[in-house]
PDBQT receptor file of N, H, CA, C and O in Angstrom, charges set to zero:
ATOM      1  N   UNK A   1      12.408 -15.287  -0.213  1.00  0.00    +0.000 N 
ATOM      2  CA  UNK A   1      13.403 -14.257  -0.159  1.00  0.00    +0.000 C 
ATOM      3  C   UNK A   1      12.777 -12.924   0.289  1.00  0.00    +0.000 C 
ATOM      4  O   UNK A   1      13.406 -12.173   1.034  1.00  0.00    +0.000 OA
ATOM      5  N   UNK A   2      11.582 -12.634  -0.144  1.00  0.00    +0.000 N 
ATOM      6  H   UNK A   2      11.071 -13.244  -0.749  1.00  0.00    +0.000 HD
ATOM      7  CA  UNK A   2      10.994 -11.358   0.294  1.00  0.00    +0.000 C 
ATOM      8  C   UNK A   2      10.692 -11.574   1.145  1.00  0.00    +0.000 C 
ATOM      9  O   UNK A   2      11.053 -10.653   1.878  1.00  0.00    +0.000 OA
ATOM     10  N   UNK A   3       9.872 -12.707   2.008  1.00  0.00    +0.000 N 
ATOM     11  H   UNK A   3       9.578 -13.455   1.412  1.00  0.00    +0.000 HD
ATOM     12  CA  UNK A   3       9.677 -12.564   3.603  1.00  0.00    +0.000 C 
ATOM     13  C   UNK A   3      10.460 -12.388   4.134  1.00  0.00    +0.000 C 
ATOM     14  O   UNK A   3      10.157 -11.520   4.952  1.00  0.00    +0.000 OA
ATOM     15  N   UNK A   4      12.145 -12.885   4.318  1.00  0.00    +0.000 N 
ATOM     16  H   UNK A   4      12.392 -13.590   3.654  1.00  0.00    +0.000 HD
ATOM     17  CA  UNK A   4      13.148 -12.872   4.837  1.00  0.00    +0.000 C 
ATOM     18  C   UNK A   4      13.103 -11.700   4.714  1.00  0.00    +0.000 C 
ATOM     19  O   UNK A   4      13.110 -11.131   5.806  1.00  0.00    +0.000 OA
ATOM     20  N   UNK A   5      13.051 -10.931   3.711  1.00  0.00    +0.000 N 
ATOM     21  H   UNK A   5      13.046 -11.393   2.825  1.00  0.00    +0.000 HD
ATOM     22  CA  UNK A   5      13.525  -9.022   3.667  1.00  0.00    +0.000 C 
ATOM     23  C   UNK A   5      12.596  -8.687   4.574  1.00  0.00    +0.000 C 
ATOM     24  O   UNK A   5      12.960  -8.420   5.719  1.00  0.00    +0.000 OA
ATOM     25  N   UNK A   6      11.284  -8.647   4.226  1.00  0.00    +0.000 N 
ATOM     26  H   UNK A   6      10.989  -8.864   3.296  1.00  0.00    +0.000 HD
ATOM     27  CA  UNK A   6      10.397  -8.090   5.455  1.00  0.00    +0.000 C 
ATOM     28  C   UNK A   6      10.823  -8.453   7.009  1.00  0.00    +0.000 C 
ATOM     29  O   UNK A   6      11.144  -7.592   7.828  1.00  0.00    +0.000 OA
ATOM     30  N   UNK A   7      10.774  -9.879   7.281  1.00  0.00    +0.000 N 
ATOM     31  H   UNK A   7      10.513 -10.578   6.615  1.00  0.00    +0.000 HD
ATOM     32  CA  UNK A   7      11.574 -10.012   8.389  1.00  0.00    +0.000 C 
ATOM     33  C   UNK A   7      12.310  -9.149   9.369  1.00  0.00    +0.000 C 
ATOM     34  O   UNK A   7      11.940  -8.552  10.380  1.00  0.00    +0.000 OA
ATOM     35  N   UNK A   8      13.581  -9.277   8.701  1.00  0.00    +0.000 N 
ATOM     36  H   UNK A   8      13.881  -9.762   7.880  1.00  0.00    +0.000 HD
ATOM     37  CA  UNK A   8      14.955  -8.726   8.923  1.00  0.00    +0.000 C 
ATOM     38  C   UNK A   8      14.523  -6.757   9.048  1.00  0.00    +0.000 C 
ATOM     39  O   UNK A   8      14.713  -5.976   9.981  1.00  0.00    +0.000 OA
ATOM     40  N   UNK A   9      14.079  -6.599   8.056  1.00  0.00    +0.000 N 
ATOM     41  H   UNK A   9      13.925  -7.233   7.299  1.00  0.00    +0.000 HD
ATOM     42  CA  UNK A   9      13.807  -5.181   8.311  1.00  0.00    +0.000 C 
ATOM     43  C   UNK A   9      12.633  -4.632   9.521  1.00  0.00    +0.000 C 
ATOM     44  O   UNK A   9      12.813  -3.698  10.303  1.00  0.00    +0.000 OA
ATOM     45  N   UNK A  10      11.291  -5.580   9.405  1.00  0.00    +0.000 N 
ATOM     46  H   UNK A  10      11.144  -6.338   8.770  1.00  0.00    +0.000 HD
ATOM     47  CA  UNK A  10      10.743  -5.133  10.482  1.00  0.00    +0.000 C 
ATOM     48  C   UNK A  10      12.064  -5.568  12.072  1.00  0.00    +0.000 C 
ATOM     49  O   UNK A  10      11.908  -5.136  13.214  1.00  0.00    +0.000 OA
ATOM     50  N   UNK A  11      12.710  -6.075  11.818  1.00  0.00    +0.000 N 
ATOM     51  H   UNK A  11      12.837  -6.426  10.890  1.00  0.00    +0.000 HD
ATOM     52  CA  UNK A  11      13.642  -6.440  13.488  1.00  0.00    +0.000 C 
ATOM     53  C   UNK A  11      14.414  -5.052  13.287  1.00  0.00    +0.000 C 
ATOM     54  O   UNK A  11      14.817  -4.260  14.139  1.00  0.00    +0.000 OA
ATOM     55  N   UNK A  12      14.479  -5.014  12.122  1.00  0.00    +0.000 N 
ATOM     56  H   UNK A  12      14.152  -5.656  11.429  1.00  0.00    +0.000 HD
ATOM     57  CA  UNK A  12      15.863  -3.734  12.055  1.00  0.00    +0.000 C 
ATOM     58  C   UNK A  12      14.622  -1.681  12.747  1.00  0.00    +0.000 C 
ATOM     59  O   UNK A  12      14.858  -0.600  13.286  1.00  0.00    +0.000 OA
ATOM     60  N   UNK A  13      13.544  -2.393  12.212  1.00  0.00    +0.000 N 
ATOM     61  H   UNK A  13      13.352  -3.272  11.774  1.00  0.00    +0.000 HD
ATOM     62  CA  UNK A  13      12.694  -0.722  11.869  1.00  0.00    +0.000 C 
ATOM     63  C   UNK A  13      11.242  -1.360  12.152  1.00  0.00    +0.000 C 
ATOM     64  O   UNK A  13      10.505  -1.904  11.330  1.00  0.00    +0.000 OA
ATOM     65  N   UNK A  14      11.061  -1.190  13.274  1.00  0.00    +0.000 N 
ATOM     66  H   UNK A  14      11.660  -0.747  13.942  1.00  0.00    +0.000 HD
ATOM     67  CA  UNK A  14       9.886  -1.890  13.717  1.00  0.00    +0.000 C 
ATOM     68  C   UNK A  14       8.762  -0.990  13.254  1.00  0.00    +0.000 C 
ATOM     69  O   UNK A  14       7.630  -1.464  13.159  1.00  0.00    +0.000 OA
ATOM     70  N   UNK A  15       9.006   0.330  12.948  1.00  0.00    +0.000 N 
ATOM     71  H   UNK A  15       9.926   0.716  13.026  1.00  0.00    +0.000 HD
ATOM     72  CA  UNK A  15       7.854   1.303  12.046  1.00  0.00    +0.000 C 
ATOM     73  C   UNK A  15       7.383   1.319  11.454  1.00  0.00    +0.000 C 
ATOM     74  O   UNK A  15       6.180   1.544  11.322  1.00  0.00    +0.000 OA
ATOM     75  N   UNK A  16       8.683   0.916  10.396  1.00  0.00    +0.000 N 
ATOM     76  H   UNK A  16       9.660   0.733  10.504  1.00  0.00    +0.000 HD
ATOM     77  CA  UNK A  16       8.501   0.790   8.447  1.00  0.00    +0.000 C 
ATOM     78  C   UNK A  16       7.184  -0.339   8.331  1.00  0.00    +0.000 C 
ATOM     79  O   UNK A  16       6.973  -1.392   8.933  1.00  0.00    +0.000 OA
ATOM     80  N   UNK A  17       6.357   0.445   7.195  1.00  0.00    +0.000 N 
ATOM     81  H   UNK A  17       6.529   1.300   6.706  1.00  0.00    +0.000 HD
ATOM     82  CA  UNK A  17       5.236  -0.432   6.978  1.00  0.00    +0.000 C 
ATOM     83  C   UNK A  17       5.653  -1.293   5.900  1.00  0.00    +0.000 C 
ATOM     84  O   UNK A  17       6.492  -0.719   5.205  1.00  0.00    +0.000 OA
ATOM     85  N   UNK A  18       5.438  -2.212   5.586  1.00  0.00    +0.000 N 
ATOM     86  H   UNK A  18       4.757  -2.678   6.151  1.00  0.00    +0.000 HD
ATOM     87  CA  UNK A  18       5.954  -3.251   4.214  1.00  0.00    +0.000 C 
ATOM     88  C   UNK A  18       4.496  -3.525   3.135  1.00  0.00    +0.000 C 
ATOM     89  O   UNK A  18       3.927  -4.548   3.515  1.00  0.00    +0.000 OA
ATOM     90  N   UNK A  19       4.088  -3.156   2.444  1.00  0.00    +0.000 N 
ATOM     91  H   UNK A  19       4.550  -2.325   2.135  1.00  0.00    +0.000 HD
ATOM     92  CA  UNK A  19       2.571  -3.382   1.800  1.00  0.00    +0.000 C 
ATOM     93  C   UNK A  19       3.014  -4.593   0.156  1.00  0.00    +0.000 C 
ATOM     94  O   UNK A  19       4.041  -4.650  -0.521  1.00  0.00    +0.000 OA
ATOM     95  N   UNK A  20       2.082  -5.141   0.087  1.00  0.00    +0.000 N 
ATOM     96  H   UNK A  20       1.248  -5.094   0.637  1.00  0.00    +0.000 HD
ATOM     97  CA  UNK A  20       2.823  -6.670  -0.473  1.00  0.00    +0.000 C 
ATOM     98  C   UNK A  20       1.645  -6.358  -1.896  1.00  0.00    +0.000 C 
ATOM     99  O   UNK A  20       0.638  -7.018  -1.640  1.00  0.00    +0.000 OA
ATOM    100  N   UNK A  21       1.502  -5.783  -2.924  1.00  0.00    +0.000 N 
ATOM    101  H   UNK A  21       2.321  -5.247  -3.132  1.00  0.00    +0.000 HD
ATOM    102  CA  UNK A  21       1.088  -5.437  -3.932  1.00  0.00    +0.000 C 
ATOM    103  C   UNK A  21       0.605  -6.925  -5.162  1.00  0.00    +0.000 C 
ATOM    104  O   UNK A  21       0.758  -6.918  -6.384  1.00  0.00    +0.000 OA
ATOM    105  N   UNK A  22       0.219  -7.666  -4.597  1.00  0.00    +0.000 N 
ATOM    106  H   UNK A  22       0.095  -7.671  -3.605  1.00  0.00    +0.000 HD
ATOM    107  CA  UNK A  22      -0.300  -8.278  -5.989  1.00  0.00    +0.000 C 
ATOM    108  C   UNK A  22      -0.440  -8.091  -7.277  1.00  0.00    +0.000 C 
ATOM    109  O   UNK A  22      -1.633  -7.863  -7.475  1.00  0.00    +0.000 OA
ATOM    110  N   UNK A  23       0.267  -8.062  -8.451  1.00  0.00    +0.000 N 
ATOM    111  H   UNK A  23       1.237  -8.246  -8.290  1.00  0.00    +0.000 HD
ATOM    112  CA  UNK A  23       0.359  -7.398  -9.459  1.00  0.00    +0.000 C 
ATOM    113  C   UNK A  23       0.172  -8.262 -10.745  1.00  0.00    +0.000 C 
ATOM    114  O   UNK A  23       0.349  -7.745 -11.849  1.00  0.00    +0.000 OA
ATOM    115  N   UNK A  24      -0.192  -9.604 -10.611  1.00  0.00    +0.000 N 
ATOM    116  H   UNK A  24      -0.336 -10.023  -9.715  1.00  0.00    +0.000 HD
ATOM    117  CA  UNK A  24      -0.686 -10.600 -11.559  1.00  0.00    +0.000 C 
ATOM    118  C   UNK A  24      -2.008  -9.980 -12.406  1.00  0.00    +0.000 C 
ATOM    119  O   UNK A  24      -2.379 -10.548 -13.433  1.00  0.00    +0.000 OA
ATOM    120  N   UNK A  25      -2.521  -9.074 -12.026  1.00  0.00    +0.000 N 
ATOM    121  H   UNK A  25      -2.220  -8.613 -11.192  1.00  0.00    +0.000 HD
ATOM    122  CA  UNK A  25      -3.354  -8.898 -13.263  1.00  0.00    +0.000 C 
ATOM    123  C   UNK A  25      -3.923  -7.573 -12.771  1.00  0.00    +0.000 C 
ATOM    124  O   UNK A  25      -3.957  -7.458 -11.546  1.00  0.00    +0.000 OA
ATOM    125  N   UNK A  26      -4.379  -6.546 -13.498  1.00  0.00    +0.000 N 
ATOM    126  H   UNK A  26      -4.352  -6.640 -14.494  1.00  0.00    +0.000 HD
ATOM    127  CA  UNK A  26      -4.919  -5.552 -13.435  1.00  0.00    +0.000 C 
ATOM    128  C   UNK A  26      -5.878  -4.869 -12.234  1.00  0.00    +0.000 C 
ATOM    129  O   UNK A  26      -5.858  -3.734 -11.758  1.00  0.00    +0.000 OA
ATOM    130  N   UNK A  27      -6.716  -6.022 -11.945  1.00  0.00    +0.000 N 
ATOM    131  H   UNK A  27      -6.732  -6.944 -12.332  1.00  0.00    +0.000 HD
ATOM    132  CA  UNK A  27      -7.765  -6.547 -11.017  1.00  0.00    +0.000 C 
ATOM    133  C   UNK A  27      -7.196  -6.365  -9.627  1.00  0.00    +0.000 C 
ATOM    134  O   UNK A  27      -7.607  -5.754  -8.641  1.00  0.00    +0.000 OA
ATOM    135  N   UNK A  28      -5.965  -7.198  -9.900  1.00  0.00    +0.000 N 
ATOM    136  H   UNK A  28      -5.631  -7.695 -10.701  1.00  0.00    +0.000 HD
ATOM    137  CA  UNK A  28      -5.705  -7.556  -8.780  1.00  0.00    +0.000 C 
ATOM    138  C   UNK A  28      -4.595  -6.489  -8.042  1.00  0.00    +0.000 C 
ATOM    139  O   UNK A  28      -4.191  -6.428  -6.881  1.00  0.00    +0.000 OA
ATOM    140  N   UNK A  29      -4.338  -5.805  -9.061  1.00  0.00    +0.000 N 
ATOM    141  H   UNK A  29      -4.666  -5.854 -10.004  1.00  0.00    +0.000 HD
ATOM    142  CA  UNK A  29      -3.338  -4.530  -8.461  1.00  0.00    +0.000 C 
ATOM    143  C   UNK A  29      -4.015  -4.009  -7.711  1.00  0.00    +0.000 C 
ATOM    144  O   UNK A  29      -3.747  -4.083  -6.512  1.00  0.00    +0.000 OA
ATOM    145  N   UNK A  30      -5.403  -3.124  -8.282  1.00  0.00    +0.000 N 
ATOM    146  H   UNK A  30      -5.620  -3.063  -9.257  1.00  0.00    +0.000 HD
ATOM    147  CA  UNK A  30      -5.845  -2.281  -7.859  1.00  0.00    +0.000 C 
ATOM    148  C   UNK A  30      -6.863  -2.567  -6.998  1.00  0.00    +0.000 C 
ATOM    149  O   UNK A  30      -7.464  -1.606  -6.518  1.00  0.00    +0.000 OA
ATOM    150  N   UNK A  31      -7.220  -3.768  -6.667  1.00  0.00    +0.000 N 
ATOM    151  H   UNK A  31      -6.732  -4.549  -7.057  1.00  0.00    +0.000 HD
ATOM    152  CA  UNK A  31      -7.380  -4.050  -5.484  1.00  0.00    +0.000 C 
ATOM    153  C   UNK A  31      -6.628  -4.428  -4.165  1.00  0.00    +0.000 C 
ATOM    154  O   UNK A  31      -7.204  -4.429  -3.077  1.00  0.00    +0.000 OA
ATOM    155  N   UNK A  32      -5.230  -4.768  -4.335  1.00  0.00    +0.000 N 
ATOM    156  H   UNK A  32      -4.762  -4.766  -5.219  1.00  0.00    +0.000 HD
ATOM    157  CA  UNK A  32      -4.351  -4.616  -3.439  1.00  0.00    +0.000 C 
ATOM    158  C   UNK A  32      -4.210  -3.227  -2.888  1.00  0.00    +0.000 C 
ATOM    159  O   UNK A  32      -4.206  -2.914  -1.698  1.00  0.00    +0.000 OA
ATOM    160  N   UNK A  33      -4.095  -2.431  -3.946  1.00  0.00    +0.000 N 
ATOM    161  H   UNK A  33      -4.099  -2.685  -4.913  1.00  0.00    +0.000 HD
ATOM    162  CA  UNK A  33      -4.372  -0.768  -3.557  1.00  0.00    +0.000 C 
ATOM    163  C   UNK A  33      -5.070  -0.259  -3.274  1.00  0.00    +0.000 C 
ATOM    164  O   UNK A  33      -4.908   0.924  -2.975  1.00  0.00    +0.000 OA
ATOM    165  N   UNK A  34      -6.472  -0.988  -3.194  1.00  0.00    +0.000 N 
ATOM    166  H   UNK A  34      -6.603  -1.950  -3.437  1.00  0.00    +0.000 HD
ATOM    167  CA  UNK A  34      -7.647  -0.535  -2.062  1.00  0.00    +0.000 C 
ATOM    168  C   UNK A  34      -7.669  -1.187  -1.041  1.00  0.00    +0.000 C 
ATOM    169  O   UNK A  34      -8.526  -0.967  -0.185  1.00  0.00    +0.000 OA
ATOM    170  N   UNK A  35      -6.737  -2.134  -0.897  1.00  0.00    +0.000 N 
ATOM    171  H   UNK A  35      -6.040  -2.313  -1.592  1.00  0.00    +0.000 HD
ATOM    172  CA  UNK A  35      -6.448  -2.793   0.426  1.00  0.00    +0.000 C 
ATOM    173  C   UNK A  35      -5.719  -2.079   1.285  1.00  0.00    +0.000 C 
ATOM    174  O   UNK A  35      -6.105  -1.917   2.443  1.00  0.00    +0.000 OA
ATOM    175  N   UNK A  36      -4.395  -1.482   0.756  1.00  0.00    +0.000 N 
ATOM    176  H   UNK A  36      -4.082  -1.614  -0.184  1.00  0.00    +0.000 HD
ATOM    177  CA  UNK A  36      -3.579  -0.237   1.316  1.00  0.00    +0.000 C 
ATOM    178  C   UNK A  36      -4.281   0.673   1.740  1.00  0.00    +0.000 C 
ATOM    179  O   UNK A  36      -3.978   1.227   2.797  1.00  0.00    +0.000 OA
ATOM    180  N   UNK A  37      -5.163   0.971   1.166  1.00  0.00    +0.000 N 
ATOM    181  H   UNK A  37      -5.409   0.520   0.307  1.00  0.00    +0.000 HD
ATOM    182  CA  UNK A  37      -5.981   2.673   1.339  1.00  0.00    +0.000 C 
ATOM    183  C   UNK A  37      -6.619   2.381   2.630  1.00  0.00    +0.000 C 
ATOM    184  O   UNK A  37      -6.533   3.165   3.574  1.00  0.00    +0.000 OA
ATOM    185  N   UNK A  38      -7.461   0.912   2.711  1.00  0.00    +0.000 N 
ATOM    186  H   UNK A  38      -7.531   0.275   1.944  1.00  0.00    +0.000 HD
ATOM    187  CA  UNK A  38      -8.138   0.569   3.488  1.00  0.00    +0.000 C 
ATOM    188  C   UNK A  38      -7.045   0.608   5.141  1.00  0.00    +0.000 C 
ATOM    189  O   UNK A  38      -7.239   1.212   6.196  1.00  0.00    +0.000 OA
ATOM    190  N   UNK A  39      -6.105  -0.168   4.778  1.00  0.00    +0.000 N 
ATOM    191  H   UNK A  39      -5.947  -0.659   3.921  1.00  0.00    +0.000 HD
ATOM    192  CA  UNK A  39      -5.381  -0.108   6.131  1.00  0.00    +0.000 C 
ATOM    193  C   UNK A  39      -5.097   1.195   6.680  1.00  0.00    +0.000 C 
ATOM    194  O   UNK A  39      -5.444   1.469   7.829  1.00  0.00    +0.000 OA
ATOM    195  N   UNK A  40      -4.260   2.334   5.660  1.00  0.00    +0.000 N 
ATOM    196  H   UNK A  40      -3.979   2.111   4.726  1.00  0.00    +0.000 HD
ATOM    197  CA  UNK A  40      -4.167   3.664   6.064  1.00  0.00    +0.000 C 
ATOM    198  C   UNK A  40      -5.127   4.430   6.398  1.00  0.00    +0.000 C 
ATOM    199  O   UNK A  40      -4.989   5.448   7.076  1.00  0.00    +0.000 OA
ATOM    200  N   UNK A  41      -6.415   3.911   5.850  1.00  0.00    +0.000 N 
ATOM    201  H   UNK A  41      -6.528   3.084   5.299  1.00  0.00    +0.000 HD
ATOM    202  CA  UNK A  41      -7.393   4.578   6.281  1.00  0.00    +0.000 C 
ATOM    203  C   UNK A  41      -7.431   6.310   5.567  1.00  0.00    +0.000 C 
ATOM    204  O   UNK A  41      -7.507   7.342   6.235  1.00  0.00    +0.000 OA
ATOM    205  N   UNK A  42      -7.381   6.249   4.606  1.00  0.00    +0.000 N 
ATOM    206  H   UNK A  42      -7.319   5.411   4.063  1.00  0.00    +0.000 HD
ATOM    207  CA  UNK A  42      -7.058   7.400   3.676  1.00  0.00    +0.000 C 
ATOM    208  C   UNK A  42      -8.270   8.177   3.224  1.00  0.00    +0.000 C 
ATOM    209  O   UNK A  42      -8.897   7.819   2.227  1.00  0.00    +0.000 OA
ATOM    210  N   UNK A  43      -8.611   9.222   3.928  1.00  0.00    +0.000 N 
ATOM    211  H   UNK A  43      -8.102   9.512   4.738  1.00  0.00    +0.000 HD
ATOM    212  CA  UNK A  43      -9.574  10.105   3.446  1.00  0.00    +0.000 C 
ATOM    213  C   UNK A  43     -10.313   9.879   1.737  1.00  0.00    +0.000 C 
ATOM    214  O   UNK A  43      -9.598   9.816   0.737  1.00  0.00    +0.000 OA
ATOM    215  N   UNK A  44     -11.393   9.811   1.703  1.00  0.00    +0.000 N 
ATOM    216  H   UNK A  44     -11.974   9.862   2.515  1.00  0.00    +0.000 HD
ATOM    217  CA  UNK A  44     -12.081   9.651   0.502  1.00  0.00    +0.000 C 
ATOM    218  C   UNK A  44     -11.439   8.235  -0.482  1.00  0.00    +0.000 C 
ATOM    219  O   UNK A  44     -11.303   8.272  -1.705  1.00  0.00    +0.000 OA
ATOM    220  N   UNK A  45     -11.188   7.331   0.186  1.00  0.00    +0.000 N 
ATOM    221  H   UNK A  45     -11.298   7.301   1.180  1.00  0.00    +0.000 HD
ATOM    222  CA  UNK A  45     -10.379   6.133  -0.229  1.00  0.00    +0.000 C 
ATOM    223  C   UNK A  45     -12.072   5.564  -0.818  1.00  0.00    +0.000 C 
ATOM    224  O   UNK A  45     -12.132   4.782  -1.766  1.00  0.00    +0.000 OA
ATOM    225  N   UNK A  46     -13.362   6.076  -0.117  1.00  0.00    +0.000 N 
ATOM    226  H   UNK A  46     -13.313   6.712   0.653  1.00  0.00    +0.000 HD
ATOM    227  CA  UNK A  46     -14.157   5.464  -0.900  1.00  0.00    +0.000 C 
ATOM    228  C   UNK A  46     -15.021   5.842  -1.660  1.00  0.00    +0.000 C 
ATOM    229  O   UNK A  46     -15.831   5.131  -2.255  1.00  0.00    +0.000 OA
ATOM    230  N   UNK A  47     -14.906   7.086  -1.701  1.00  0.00    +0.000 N 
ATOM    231  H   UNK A  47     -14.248   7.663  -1.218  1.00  0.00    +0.000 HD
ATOM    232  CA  UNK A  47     -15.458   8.553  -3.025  1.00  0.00    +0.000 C 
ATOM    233  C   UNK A  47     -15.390   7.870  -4.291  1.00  0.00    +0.000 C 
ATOM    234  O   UNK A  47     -14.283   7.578  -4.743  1.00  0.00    +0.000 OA
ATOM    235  N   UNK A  48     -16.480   7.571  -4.939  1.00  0.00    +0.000 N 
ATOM    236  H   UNK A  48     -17.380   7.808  -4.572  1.00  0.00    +0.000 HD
ATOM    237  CA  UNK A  48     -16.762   6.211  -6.342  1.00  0.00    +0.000 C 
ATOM    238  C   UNK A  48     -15.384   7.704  -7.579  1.00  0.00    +0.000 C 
ATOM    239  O   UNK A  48     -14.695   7.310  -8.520  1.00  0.00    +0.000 OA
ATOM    240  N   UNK A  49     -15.426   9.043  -7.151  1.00  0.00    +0.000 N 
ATOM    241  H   UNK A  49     -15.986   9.363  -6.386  1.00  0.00    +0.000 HD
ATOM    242  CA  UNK A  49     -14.704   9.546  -8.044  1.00  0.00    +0.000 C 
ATOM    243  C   UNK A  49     -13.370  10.016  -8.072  1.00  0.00    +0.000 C 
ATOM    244  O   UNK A  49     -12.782  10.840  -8.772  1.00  0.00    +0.000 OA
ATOM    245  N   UNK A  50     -12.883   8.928  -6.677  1.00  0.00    +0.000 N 
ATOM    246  H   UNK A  50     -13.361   8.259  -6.108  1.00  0.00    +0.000 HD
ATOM    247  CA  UNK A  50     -11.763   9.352  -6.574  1.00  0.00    +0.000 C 
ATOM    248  C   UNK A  50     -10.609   7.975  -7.006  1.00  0.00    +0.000 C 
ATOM    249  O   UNK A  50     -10.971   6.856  -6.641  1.00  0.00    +0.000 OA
ATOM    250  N   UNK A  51      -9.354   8.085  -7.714  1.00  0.00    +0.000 N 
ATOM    251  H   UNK A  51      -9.059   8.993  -8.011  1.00  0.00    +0.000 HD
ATOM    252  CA  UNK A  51      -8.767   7.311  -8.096  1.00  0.00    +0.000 C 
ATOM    253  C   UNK A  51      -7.816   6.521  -7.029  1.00  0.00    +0.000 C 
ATOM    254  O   UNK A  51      -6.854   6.977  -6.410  1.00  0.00    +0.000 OA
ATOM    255  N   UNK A  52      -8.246   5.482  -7.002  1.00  0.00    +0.000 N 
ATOM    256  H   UNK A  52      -9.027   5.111  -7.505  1.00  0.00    +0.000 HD
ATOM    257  CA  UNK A  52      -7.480   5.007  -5.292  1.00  0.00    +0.000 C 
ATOM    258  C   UNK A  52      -5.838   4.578  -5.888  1.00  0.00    +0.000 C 
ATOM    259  O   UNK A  52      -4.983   4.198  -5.089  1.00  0.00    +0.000 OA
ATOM    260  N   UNK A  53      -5.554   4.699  -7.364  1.00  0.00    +0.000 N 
ATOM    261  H   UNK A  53      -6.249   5.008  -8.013  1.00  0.00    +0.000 HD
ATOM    262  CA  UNK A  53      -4.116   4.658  -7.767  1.00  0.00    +0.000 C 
ATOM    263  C   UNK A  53      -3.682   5.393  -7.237  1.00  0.00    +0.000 C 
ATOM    264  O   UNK A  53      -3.162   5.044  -6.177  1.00  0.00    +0.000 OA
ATOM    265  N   UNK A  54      -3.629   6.558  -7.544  1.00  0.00    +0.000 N 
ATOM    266  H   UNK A  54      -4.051   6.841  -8.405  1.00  0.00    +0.000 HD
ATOM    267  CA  UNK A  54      -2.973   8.011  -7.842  1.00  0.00    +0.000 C 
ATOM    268  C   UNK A  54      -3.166   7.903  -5.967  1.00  0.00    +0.000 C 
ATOM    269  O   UNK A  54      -2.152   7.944  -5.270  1.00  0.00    +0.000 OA
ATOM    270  N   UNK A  55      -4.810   7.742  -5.217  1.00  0.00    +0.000 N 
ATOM    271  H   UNK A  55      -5.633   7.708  -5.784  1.00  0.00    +0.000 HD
ATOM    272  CA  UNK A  55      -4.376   8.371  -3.895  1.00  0.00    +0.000 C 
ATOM    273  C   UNK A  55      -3.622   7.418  -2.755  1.00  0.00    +0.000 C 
ATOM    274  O   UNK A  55      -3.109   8.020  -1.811  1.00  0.00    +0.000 OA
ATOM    275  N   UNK A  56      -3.537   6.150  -2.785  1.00  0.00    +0.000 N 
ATOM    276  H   UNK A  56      -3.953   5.661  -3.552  1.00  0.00    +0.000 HD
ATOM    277  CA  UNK A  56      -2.124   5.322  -2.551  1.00  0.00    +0.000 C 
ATOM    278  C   UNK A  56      -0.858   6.143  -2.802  1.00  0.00    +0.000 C 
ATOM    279  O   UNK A  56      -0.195   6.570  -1.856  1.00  0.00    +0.000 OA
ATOM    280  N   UNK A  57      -0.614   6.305  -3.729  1.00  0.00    +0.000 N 
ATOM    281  H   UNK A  57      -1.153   5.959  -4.497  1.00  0.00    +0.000 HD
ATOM    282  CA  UNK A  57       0.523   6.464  -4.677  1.00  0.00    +0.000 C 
ATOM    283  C   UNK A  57       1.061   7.746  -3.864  1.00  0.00    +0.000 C 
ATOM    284  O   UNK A  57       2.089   7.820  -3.191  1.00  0.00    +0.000 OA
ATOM    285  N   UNK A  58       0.035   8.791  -4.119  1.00  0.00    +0.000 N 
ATOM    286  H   UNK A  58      -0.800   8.731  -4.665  1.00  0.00    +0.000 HD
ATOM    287  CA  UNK A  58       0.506  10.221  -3.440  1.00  0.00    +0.000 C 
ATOM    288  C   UNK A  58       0.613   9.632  -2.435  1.00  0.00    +0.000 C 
ATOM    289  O   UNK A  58       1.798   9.866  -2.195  1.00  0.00    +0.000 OA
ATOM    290  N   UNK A  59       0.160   8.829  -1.376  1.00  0.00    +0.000 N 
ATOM    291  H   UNK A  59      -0.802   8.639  -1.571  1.00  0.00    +0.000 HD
ATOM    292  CA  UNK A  59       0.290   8.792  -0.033  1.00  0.00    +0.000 C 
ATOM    293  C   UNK A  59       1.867   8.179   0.143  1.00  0.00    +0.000 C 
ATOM    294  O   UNK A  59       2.629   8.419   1.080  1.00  0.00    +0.000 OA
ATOM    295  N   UNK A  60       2.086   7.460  -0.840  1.00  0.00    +0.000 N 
ATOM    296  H   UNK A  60       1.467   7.265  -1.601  1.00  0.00    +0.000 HD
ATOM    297  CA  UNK A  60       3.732   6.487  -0.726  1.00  0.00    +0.000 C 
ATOM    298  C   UNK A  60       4.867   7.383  -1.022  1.00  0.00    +0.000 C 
ATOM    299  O   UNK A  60       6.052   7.162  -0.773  1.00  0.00    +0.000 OA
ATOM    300  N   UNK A  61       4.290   8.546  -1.651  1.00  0.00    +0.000 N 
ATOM    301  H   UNK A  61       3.328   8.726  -1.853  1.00  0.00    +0.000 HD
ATOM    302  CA  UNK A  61       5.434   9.409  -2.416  1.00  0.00    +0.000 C 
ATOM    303  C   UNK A  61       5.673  10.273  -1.304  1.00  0.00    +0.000 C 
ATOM    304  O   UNK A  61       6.810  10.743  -1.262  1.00  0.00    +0.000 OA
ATOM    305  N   UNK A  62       4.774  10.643  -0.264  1.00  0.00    +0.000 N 
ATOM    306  H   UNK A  62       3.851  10.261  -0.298  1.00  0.00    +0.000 HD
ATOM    307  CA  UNK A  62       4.790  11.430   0.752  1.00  0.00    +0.000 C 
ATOM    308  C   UNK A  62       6.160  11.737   1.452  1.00  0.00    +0.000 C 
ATOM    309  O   UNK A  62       6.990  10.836   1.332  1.00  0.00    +0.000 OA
ATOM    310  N   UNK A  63       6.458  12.586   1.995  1.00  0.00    +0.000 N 
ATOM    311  H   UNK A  63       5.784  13.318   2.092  1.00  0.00    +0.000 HD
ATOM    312  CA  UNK A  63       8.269  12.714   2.567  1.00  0.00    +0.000 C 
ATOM    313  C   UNK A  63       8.177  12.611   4.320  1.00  0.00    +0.000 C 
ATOM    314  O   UNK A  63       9.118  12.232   5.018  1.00  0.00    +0.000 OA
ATOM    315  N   UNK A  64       6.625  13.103   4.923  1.00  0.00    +0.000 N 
ATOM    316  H   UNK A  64       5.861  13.411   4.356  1.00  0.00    +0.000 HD
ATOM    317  CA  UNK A  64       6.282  13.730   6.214  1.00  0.00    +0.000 C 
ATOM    318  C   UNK A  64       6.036  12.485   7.015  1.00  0.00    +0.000 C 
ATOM    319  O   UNK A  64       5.712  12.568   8.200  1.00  0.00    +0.000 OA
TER     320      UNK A  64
């Protein structure tokens, strides 16, 4: 059912990015979310003191 959504929407919005979050265990969130960072390529995504939650997160909340 969710591929079908991705699907249909990339035909509809060939822009929109779709990011697929693994969320089975703690581990695995927040490495899906350094997977994101990794694709966006997000300034200091690899700074050992920077929180790659929060800088995903700000990046998704973004309006621009």
């Amino acid at each position: 059912m969710a591929i079908q959504f991705c699907h249909r929407l990339h035909a509809t919005s060939p822009k929109t990015s779709i990011f697929w979050v693994n969320a089975s265990t703690k581990a695995t969130f927040e490495e899906s979310y350094r997977s994101i960072a990794d694709v966006l390529a997000l300034p200091r995504r690899r700074d050992p003191d920077v929180n790659v939650l929060v800088l995903v997160r700000d990046w998704l909340q973004r309006e621009d």
